[in-house]
Structure formats: structure tokens, C-alpha cells
C-alpha positions, 0 to 999 in steps of 0.5 A, a space after each residue: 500500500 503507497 499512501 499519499 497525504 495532499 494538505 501539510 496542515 496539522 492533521 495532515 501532517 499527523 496522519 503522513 508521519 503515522 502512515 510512514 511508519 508502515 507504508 511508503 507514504 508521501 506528504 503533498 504542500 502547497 507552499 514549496 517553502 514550507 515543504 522544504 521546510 519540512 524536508 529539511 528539518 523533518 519537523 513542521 514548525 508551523 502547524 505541529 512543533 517539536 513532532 519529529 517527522 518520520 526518515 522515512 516520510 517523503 515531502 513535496 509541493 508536485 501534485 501530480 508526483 503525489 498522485 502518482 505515487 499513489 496510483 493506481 492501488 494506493 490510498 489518497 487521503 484529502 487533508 485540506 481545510 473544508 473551504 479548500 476540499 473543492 478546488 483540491 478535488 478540481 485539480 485532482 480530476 483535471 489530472 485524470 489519473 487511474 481511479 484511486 481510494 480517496 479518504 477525506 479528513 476534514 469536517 463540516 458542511 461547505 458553505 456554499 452547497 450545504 454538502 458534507 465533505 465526501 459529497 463534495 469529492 463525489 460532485 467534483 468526480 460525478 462524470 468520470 467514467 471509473 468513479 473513485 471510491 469515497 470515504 470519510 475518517 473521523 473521530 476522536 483525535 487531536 493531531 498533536 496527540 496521534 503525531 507524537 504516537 499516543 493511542 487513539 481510536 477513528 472510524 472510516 466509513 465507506 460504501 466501499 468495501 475495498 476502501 474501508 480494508 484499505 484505509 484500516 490496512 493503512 492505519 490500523 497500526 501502532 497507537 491507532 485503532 480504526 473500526 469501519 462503518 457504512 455510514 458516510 451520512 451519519 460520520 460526516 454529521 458527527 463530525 460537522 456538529 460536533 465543532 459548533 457544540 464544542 463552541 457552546 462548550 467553550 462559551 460556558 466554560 469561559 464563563 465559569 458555568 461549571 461541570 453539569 452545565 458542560 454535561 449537559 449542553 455535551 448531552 442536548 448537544 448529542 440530542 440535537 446532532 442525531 435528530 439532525 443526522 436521522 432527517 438526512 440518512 444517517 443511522 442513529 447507533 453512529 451518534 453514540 460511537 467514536 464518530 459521534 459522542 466521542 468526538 463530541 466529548 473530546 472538542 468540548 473538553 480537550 485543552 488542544 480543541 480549536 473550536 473550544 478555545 473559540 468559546 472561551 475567547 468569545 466568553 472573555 469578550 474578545 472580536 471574533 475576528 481577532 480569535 480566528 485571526 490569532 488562532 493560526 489554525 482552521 476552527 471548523 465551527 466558525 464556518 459551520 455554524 450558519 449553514 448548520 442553522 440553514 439546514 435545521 430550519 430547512 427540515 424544521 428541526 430544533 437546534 437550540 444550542 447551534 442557534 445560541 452559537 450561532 446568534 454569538 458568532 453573528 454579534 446579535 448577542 452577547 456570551 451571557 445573553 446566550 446563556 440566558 436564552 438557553 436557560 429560559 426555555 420552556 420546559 420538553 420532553 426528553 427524548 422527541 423526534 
């Protein structure tokens, strides 16, 4: 198995340096700067400091010697920021290369289209004659920790069955255990909800509500996540697995989670753009936030902390007043469609 990882970001970089640890793998940036950077250095001072990448670990800025490298029975793993997936999977059809595995690693739903990351890719390669297979890893997982070989455990999901044996031969190895799953709608969900709870959880942590008010918005978090998720396909044991509770239980409480730390800015007071402008990486529930509502309203489903989030992100309220909306609503059912 030869494995190609297009995106030199965090994650990326995380995933190259594990799967080099058992296959010939091949790191694909952008900037030829910083890819230089990173052959000469073996350490990706940017996004992962004080990581050493592995002798192994090949890095460069040509797209189509990355590809190649893969094809025609490799494994390309898509580890571009969601707002960039499209125009990297543009790219990658121009080239018209031999059908290859395409495992994609971002989350969220894009902004313009609504679509969920493996639609996107699946838009882009609609009219190939030989259509790649598609799928999605995901779960609980900070790069820092999986590029320093801390244990952790994620979900591929595909429809593919020679994908999903693939994507685990690649990466089931070492501290990484990968479980597979069928369910491309409900991964995708997981992982695109899970960050704009994770700014609730941030925004009340900051503003020192305490540990039952962060179980419970982690809890009517996960609620809200599965009636969303169920409306469009998904099934609901993957909002209790690691693509969907776990994940979710990792961005609202972990120190190294971008989008938490997006809520304790916001709590402090501080100008959303100054956070993500200072912030140096993507925070995914930034961008996902808005469309997130759209689509709630769009199959009328009540998502009440999504829409206190995401009225804090719109300036129509303040960290406290978001708060309080939350605690004045009238009482409900537990469980409700």
C-alpha cells in the first residue's frame, strides 16, 4: 500500500508521519517553502512543533508526483481545510489519473452547497467514467496527540468495501485503532456538529458555568446532532460511537480543541475576528455554524444550542445573553423526534 497525504496542515501532517511508519507514504504542500521546510528539518514548525517527522516520510509541493505515487492501488487521503476540499478535488480530476481510494479528513458542511465533505469529492468526480471510491475518517483525535504516537481510536466509513480494508490496512497500526462503518451520512454529521457544540462548550466554560452545565449542553448537544443526522440518512447507533459522542466529548473538553478555545475567547469578550485571526489554525465551527442553522430550519428541526452559537458568532448577542436564552426555555420532553 503507497499512501499519499495532499494538505501539510496539522492533521495532515499527523496522519503522513503515522502512515510512514508502515507504508511508503508521501506528504503533498502547497507552499514549496514550507515543504522544504519540512524536508529539511523533518519537523513542521508551523502547524505541529517539536513532532519529529518520520526518515522515512517523503515531502513535496508536485501534485501530480503525489498522485502518482499513489496510483493506481494506493490510498489518497484529502487533508485540506473544508473551504479548500473543492478546488483540491478540481485539480485532482483535471489530472485524470487511474481511479484511486480517496479518504477525506476534514469536517463540516461547505458553505456554499450545504454538502458534507465526501459529497463534495463525489460532485467534483460525478462524470468520470471509473468513479473513485469515497470515504470519510473521523473521530476522536487531536493531531498533536496521534503525531507524537499516543493511542487513539477513528472510524472510516465507506460504501466501499475495498476502501474501508484499505484505509484500516493503512492505519490500523501502532497507537491507532480504526473500526469501519457504512455510514458516510451519519460520520460526516458527527463530525460537522460536533465543532459548533464544542463552541457552546467553550462559551460556558469561559464563563465559569461549571461541570453539569458542560454535561449537559455535551448531552442536548448529542440530542440535537442525531435528530439532525436521522432527517438526512444517517443511522442513529453512529451518534453514540467514536464518530459521534466521542468526538463530541473530546472538542468540548480537550485543552488542544480549536473550536473550544473559540468559546472561551468569545466568553472573555474578545472580536471574533481577532480569535480566528490569532488562532493560526482552521476552527471548523466558525464556518459551520450558519449553514448548520440553514439546514435545521430547512427540515424544521430544533437546534437550540447551534442557534445560541450561532446568534454569538453573528454579534446579535452577547456570551451571557446566550446563556440566558438557553436557560429560559420552556420546559420538553426528553427524548422527541
Amino acid at each position: 500500500m503507497r499512501v499519499s497525504v495532499l494538505g501539510a496542515g496539522a492533521w495532515g501532517t499527523a496522519m503522513a508521519a503515522h502512515a510512514a511508519a508502515r507504508q511508503d507514504t508521501v506528504l503533498w504542500g502547497r507552499d514549496p517553502q514550507q515543504v522544504d521546510a519540512l524536508q529539511r528539518t523533518r519537523e513542521n514548525r508551523r502547524y505541529l512543533p517539536g513532532v519529529a517527522l518520520p526518515a522515512a516520510l517523503q515531502c513535496t509541493a508536485d501534485l501530480q508526483q503525489a498522485v502518482a505515487h499513489a496510483t493506481p492501488d494506493g490510498l489518497l487521503v484529502l487533508a485540506v481545510p473544508l473551504a479548500a476540499l473543492r478546488a483540491l478535488a478540481r485539480q485532482l480530476a483535471a489530472q485524470r489519473a487511474p481511479a484511486v481510494g480517496v479518504l477525506v479528513l476534514c469536517k463540516g458542511f461547505e458553505r456554499e452547497t450545504a454538502a458534507l465533505p465526501h459529497q463534495v469529492v463525489e460532485q467534483v468526480f460525478a462524470d468520470w467514467p471509473q468513479h473513485p471510491a469515497v470515504g470519510l475518517l473521523s473521530g476522536p483525535s487531536f493531531a498533536d496527540e496521534v503525531a507524537r504516537g499516543l493511542p487513539s481510536a477513528l472510524t472510516v466509513a465507506s460504501r466501499d468495501a475495498s476502501l474501508l480494508r484499505a484505509s484500516v490496512g493503512a492505519l490500523h497500526h501502532d497507537g491507532m485503532r480504526v473500526y469501519a462503518s457504512d455510514d458516510l451520512c451519519g460520520v460526516a454529521v458527527g463530525g460537522a456538529v460536533k465543532n459548533v457544540l464544542a463552541i457552546a462548550c467553550g462559551v460556558s466554560d469561559g464563563l465559569e458555568q461549571g461541570h453539569n452545565a458542560r454535561a449537559a449542553l455535551i448531552t442536548r448537544g448529542l440530542a440535537e446532532m442525531s435528530r439532525l443526522g436521522l432527517v438526512l440518512g444517517a443511522q442513529r447507533e453512529t451518534f453514540t460511537g467514536l464518530s459521534g459522542l466521542g468526538d463530541l466529548v473530546l472538542t468540548c473538553t480537550g485543552k488542544l480543541s480549536r473550536n473550544r478555545r473559540v468559546g472561551l475567547q468569545l466568553a472573555a469578550g474578545k472580536p471574533l475576528d481577532a480569535i480566528v485571526r490569532e488562532l493560526g489554525h482552521v476552527a471548523e465551527g466558525v464556518y459551520t455554524a450558519r449553514t448548520l442553522l440553514e439546514l435545521a430550519e430547512r427540515h424544521a428541526i430544533d437546534m437550540p444550542i447551534a442557534a445560541a452559537v450561532g446568534a454569538l458568532l453573528d454579534g446579535t448577542c452577547t456570551a451571557a445573553e446566550a446563556v440566558q436564552a438557553l436557560l429560559a426555555r420552556e420546559p420538553q420532553p426528553e427524548t422527541r423526534p
